[in-house]
N, C-alpha and C positions, 0 to 999 in steps of 0.2 A: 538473646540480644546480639545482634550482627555488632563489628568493629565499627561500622559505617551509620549506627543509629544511636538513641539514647531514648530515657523514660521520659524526655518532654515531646518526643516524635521528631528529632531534628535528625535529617537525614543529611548524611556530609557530603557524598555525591550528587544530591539535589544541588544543594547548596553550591557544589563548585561546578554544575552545569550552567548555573544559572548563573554565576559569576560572571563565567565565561561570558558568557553573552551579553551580558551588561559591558565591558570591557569591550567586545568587540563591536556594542551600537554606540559607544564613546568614541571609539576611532575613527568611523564612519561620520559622527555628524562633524569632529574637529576636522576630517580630510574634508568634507562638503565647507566648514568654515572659512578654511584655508583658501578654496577655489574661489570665495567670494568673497575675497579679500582682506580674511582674518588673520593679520601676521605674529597674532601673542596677546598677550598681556604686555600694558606699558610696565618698565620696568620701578619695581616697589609697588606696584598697585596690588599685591597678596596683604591682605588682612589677618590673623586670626580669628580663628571660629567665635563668633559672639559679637566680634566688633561692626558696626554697619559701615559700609563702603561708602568713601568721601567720595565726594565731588572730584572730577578731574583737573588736579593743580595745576592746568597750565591749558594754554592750547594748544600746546605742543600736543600733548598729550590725548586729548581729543582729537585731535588730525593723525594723530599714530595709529587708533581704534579704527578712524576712517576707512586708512589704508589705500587703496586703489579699488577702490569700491563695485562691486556688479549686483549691489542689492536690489537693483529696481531693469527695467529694460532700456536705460538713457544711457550705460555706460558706452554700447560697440558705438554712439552716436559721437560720443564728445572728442576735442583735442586734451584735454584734461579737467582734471577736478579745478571747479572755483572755491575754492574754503570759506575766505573771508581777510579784510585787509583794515589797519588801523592800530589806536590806543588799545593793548590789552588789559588794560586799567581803565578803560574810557567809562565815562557815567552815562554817557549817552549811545546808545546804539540804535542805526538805521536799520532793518531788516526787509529787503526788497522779495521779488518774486523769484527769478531765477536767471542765471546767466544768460546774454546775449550770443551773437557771433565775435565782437571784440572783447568780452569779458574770457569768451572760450578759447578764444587764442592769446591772450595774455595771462589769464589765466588770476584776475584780479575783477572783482563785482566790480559795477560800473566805473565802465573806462569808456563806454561810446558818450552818443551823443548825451544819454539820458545820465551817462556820469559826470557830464560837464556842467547839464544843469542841477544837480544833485551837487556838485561842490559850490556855486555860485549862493543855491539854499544856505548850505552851512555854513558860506563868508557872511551870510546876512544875519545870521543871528550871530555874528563877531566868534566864529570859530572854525579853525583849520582841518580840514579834511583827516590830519594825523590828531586834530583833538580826540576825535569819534571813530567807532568802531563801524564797519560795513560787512553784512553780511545775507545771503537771500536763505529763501525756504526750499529752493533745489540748488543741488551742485552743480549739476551737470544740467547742458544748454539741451532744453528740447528741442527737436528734428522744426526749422524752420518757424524756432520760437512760438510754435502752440504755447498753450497754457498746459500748466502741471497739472498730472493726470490727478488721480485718489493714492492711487497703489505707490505711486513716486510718490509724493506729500508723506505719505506714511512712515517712505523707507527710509526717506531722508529729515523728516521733522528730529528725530533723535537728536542727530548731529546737532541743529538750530541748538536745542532744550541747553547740549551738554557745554557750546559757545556760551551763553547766556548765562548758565553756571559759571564756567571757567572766568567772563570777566566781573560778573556780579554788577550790572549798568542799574544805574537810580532810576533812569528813562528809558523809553521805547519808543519810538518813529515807527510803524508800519508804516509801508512804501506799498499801496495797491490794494486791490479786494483779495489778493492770495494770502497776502502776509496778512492781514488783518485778521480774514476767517479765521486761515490757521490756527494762528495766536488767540484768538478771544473765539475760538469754537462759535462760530456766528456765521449765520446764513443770511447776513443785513448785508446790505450792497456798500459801499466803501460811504455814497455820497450820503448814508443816514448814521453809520458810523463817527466816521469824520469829526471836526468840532469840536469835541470834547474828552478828558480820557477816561479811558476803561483800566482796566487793573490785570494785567497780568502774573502769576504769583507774588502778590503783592505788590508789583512795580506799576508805576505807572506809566501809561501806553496811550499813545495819540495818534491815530488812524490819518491818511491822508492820502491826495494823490498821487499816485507813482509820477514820477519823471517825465517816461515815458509818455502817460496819459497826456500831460502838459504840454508836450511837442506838438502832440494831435490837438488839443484843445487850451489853445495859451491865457485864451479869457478867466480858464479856473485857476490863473497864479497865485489872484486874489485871496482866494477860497485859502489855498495851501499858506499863503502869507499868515493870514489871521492865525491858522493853526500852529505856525512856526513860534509867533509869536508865544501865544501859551507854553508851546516847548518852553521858551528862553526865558519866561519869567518863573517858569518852574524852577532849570536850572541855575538861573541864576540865586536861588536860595539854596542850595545845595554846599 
């Protein structure tokens, strides 16, 4: 019997070949994490072995995971990351489609025109733009406000989920057929959606027209009134 083996066949130079290497495809994927904007672990998010990992306490702390993101191909595009802006305690959260050109340079989900009528919405059902939470399903403003591709929805839905967590909202607003699908994994067009709510892990979720859509088409106010409505008598049991 060599110094390097034993009678269950365990070879100690295998073993520390292969160490190595494991060690050295750990460094490789943290330096590729790093490049794409992995700056750490929030700090106390280390667990013990056994215990399952909470939810992100804050949104701070979700936006730290963020980082300066190059997960998808929107980052060489944008002036910066749109997070999300409001109550972090809010019961009710908007979730729109994806940054504008005024949202990309302030760096705040609707701020143009379709953020003016998006706060006018929320005077009407008697609550302040700082009651509620705003947040879209991309960070970053696609190239000339396409719609959000697959592979983006993908890289960025996370982020949404860990928001959504981090405030724990009683309601749900989708704002469009992006935030809708999304959310309720539904390939129904918004206008059969709409109306009524769907159930997002448990919460309840009320489909409606984007903003947006409203400017181009002001006849469907109606449509979104009635739905707002529903909102507020929900919330108002709350």
């Amino acid at each position: 019997m060599t110094p390097d083996s034993s009678p269950i066949g365990f070879d100690r130079g295998s073993f520390l070949a292969e160490l190595r290497q494991i060690v050295r495809g750990l460094r490789y994927h943290l330096e590729e994490e790093k490049s794409l904007g992995f700056n750490g672990w929030p700090q106390g998010s280390w667990r013990p072995p056994g215990k399952t990992p909470s939810f992100p306490s804050s949104l701070e702390a979700a936006r730290s995971e963020l980082g300066e993101c190059r997960r998808c191909k929107l980052h060489p595009h944008r002036t910066q990351i749109v997070f999300g802006t409001g109550n972090p305690e809010a019961k009710l959260i908007f979730v729109g489609e994806a940054p504008g050109r005024e949202e990309d340079l302030q760096g705040e989900p609707f701020v143009g025109q379709a953020g003016q009528l998006l706060n006018k919405i929320i005077q009407a059902i008697q609550l302040r733009r700082e009651d509620v939470y705003i947040a879209n399903i991309i960070k970053c403003r696609p190239p000339e406000n396409r719609n959000p591709e697959p592979d983006e929805v993908a890289a960025c839905e996370p982020f949404l989920i860990k928001q959504l967590q981090a405030i724990g909202p009683k309601l749900i607003c989708a704002l469009g057929t992006f935030a809708a699908q999304t959310l309720l994994k539904s390939a129904e067009k918004i206008s059969s959606l709409r109306g009524r709510f769907h159930e997002y892990q448990g919460i309840p979720l009320m489909p409606t027209y984007h903003p947006a859509f409203l400017l181009r088409n002001p006849n469907r106010k109606r449509e979104v009134w009635e739905d707002m409505k529903k909102i507020k008598k929900e919330y108002d049991k709350l």
